[in-house]
C-alpha positions as CSV (number, residue, x, y, z in Angstrom):
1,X,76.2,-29.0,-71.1
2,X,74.8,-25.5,-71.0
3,X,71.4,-24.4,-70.5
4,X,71.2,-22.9,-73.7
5,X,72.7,-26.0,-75.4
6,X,70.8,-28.4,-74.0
7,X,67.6,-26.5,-75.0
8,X,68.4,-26.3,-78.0
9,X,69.5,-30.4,-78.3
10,X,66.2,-31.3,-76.9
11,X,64.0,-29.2,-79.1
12,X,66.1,-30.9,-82.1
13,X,65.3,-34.3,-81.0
14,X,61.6,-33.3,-80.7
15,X,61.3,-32.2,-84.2
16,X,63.6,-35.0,-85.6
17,X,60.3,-37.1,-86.8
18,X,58.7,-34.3,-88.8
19,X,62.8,-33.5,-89.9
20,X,63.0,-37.0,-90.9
21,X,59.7,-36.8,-93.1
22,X,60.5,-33.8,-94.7
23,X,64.1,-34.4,-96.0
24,X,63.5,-38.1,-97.1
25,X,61.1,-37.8,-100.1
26,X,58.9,-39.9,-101.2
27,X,59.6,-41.1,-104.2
28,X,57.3,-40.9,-107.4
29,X,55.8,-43.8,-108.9
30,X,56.4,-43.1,-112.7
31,X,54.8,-45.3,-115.6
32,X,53.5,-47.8,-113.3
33,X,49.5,-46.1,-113.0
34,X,47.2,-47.0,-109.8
35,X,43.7,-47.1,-109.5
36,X,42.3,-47.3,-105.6
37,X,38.2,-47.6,-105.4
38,X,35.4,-48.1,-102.9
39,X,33.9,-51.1,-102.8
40,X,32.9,-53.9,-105.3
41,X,31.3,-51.4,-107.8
42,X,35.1,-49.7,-107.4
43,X,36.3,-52.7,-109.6
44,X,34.0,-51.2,-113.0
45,X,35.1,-47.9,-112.3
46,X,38.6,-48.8,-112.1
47,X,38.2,-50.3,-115.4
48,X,36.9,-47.3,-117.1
49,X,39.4,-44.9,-115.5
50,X,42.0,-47.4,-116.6
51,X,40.7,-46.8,-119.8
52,X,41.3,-43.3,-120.0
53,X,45.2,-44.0,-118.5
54,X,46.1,-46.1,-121.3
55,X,44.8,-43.2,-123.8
56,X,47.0,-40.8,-121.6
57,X,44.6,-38.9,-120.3
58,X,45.7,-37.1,-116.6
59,X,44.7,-38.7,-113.3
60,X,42.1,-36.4,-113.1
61,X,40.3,-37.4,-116.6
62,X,40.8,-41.0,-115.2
63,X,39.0,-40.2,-111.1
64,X,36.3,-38.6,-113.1
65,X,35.4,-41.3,-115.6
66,X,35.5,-44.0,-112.7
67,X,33.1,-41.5,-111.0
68,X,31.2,-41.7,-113.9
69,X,30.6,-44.7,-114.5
70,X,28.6,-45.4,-111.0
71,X,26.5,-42.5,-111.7
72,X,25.7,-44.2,-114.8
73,X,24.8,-47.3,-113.4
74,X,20.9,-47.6,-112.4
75,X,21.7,-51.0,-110.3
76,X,23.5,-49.1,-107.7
77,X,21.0,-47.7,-105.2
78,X,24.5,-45.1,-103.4
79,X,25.6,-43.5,-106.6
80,X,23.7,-41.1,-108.9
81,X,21.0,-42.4,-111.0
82,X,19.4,-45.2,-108.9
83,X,20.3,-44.0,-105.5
84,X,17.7,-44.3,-102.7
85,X,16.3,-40.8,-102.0
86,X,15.9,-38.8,-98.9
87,X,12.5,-38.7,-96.9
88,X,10.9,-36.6,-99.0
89,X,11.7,-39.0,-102.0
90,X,14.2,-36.7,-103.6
91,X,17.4,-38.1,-104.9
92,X,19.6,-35.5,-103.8
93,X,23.4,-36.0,-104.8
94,X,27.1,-34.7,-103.2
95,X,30.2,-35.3,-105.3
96,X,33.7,-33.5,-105.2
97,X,36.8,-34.0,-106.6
98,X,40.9,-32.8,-106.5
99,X,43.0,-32.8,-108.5
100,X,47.2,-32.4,-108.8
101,X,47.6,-29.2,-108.0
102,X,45.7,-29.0,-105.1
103,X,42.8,-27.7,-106.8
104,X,39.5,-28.8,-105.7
105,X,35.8,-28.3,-107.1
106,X,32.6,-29.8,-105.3
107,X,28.3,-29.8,-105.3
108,X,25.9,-30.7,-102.6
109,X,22.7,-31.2,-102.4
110,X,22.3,-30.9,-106.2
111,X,19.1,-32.5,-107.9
112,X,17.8,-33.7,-111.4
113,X,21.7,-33.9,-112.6
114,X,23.1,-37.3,-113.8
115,X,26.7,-37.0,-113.4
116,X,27.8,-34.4,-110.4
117,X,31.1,-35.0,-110.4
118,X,31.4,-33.4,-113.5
119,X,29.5,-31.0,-112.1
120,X,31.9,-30.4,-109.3
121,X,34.9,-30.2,-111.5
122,X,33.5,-27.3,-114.0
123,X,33.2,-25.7,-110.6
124,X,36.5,-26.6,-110.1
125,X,37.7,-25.5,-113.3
126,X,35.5,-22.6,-114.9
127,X,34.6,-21.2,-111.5
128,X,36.6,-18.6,-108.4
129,X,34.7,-21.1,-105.8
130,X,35.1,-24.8,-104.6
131,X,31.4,-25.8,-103.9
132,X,28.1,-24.9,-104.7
133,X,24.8,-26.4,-103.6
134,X,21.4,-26.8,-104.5
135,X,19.3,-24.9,-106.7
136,X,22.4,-22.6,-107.4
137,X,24.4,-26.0,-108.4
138,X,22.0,-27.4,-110.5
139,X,21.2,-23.6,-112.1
140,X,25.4,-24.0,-112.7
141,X,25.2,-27.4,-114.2
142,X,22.4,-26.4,-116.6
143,X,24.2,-23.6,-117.7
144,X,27.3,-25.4,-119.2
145,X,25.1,-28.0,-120.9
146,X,24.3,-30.9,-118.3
147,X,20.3,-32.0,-118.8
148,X,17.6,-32.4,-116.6
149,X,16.5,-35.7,-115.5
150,X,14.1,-37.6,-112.9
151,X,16.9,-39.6,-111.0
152,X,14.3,-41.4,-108.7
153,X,13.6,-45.0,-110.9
154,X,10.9,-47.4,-110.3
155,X,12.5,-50.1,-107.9
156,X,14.5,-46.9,-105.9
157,X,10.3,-45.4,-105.5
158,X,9.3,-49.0,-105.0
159,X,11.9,-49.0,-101.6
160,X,11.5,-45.4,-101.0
161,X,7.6,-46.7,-100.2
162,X,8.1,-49.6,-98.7
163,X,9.9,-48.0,-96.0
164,X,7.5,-45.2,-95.9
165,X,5.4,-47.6,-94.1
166,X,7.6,-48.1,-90.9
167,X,10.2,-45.3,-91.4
168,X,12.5,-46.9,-89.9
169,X,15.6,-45.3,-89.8
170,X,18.4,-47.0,-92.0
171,X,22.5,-46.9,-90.9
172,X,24.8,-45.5,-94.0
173,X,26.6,-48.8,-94.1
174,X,23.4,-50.3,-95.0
175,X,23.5,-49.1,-98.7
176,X,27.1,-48.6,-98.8
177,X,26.5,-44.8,-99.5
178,X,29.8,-43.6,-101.4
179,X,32.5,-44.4,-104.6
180,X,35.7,-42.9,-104.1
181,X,38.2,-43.4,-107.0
182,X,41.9,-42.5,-106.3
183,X,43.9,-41.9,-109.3
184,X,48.2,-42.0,-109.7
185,X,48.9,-41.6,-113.4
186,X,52.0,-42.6,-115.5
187,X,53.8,-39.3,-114.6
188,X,52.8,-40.3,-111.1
189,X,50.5,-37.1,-110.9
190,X,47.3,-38.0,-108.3
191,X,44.1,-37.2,-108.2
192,X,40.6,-38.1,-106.7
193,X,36.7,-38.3,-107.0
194,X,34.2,-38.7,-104.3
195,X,30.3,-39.1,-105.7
196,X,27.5,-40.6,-103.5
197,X,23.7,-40.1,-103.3
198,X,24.2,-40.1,-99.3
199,X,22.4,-41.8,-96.6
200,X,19.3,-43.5,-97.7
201,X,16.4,-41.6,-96.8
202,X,17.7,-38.9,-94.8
203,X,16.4,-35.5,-93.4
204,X,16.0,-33.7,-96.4
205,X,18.6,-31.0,-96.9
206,X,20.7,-33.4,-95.7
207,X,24.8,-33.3,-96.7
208,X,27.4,-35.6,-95.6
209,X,31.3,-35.7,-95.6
210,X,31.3,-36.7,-99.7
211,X,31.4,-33.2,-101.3
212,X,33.8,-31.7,-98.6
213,X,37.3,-31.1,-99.0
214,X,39.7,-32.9,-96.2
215,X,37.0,-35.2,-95.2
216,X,35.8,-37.5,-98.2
217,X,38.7,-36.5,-99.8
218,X,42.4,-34.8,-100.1
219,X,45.2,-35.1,-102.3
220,X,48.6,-33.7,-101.8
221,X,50.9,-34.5,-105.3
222,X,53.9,-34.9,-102.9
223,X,52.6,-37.1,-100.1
224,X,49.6,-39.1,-101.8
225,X,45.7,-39.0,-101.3
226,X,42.9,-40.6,-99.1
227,X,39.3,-40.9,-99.6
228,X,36.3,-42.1,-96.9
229,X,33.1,-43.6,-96.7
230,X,30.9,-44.8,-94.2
231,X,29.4,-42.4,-91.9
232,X,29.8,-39.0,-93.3
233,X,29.0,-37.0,-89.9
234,X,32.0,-38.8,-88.1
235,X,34.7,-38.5,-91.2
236,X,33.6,-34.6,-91.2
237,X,34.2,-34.2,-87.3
238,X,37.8,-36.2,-87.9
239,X,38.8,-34.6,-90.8
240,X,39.4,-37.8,-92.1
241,X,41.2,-38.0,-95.6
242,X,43.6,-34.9,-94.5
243,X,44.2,-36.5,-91.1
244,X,45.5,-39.4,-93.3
245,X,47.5,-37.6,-95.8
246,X,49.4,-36.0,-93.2
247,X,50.1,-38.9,-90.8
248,X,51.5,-40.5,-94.5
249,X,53.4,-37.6,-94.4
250,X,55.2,-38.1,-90.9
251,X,56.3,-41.7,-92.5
252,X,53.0,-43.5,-91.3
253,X,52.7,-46.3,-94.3
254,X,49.1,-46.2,-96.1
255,X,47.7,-48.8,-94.1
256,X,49.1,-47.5,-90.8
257,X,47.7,-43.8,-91.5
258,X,44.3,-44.9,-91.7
259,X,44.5,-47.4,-89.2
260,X,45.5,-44.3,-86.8
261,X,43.0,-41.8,-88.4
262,X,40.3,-44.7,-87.1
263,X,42.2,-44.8,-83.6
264,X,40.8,-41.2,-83.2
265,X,37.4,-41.8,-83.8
266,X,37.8,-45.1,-81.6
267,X,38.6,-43.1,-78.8
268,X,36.4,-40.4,-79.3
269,X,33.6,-43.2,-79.0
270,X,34.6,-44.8,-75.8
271,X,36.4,-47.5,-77.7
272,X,33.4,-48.8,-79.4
273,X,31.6,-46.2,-82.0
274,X,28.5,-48.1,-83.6
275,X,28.9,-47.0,-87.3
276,X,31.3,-47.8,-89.8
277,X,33.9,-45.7,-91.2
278,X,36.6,-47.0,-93.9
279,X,39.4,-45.2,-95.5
280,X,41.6,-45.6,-98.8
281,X,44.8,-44.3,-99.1
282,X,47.6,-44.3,-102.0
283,X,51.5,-43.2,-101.4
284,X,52.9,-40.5,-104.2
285,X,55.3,-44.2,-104.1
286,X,52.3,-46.1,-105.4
287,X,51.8,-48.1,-102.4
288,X,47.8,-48.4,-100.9
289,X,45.7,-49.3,-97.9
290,X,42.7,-49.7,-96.0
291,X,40.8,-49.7,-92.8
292,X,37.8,-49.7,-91.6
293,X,36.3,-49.8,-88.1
294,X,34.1,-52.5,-88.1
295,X,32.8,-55.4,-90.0
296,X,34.7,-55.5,-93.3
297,X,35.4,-53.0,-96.1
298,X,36.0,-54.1,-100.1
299,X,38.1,-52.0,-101.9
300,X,39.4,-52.2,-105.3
301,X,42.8,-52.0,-106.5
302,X,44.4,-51.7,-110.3
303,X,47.6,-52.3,-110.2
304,X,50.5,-54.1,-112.3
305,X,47.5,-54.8,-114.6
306,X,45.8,-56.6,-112.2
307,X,42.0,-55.4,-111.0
308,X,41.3,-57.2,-108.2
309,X,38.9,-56.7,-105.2
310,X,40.3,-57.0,-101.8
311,X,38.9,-56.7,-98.0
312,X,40.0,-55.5,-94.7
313,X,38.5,-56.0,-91.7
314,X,37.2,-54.2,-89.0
315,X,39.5,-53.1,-86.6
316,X,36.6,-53.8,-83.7
């Protein structure tokens, strides 16, 4: 053979993977909608954005109701209204979302607002930007009609003081610390939602991976989507949810793209990193997965009409 020729054959079988991935399609998951959530409070919020699927609302409509519906809910001490505040004793809140067309909308560090990842998607939608952040996000939110409120309740205070006494400092898989919703609707469009009201009691002006684009979340209507939790410093370092978007792309299955997205961080510890991270991930196919590095992670699942809560665990 040639030099030329055999040049050219060898950078042909290099490439053959990423060929391979390209030209074989994955296919679309059509009238058959999928709901993929963080965590047991993921299993209510799968059951409102279920709700909104079956009135054929967009995937979209259906990530942000989900999303909703933990901000709502004053039991849940990670999400919105309820959440542990920072040191100061501020509740201080990050959201994003994406949706089909790779558009993308976020807020962080936004106060006294109920619901930011509606916030985030008016940015999203009436806005030129992708994220604002404090006073300038909640100045935003007031403007198209979104109320001011004291998101700090009694029993959050009541913890927010107790550990004033010892400050000592709490781990973000402590208090569970993020909902991501990941959305495939009956025309097998996707779309995701990432809220959280972040580590509990943290530096103030404090932001973590869940208002940041490729991190906490990414969704890419031909491949599929990912969302994160766990500790947002690591997942922004990683690049987390994009890493595992694109290793579905190269034909890595939902559960072997996060597995590999944790591999990194493994290795980038020293084999044994002493926080948790977990992932989600749903195939444009319909298929999910999980990971998580240690411990165990709960995610919940809608699928074939059944909402059902399932656990991984750790890979350490």
């Amino acid at each position: 053979m040639k030099r030329r020729q055999f040049l050219m054959a060898s950078l042909a079988g290099a490439s053959s993977p990423m060929i391979l991935a390209k030209s074989n399609k994955i296919k679309n998951n059509k009238n058959n909608p999928v709901i993929l959530s963080t965590w047991n409070f993921g299993i209510p919020a799968n059951e409102e954005a279920m709700k909104v699927l079956k009135s054929r609302g967009s995937a979209m409509d259906a990530a942000e109701a989900g999303a909703r519906h933990a901000e709502s809910d004053v039991e849940n001490n990670s999400v919105g209204y309820g959440g542990l505040p920072d040191e100061l004793g501020h509740v201080t809140l990050d959201a994003c979302v994406m949706d089909s067309t790779g558009n993308a909308g976020s807020v962080a560090f936004l106060q006294n607002i109920k619901h930011p990842v509606s916030v985030a998607r008016m940015v999203m939608e009436d806005t030129k930007h992708v994220m604002l952040v404090g006073e300038g996000a909640k100045q935003f939110a007031k403007s198209k009609g979104f109320e001011e409120m004291n998101l700090l309740t009694e029993k959050s205070e009541k913890e927010w003081k107790k550990w004033l006494k010892d400050r000592r400092e709490m781990t973000p898989h402590e208090t569970h610390d993020t909902l991501s919703v990941l959305v495939q609707d009956r025309k097998g469009n996707l779309a995701g939602a990432c809220t959280t009201s972040g580590w509990a009691y943290k530096m103030h002006g404090r932001v973590g991976d869940s208002p940041i684009i490729g991190a906490a979340l990414f969704v890419d209507n031909e491949v599929g989507c990912a969302a994160a939790t766990g500790l947002g410093e690591e997942v922004i370092k990683s690049t987390g949810s994009f890493l595992v978007v694109e290793l579905m792309r190269q034909g890595y299955s939902p559960d072997e793209a996060c597995k590999e997205a944790l591999n990194r961080v493994i290795k980038a510890h020293g084999g044994n990193p002493d926080f948790q991270i977990g992932y989600i991930a749903l195939r444009k196919d319909g298929e999910v997965g999980a990971a998580c590095l240690k411990w165990s992670f709960d995610h919940a699942v809608y699928k074939n009409g059944v909402n059902e809560l399932r656990n991984v665990k750790g890979m350490l």
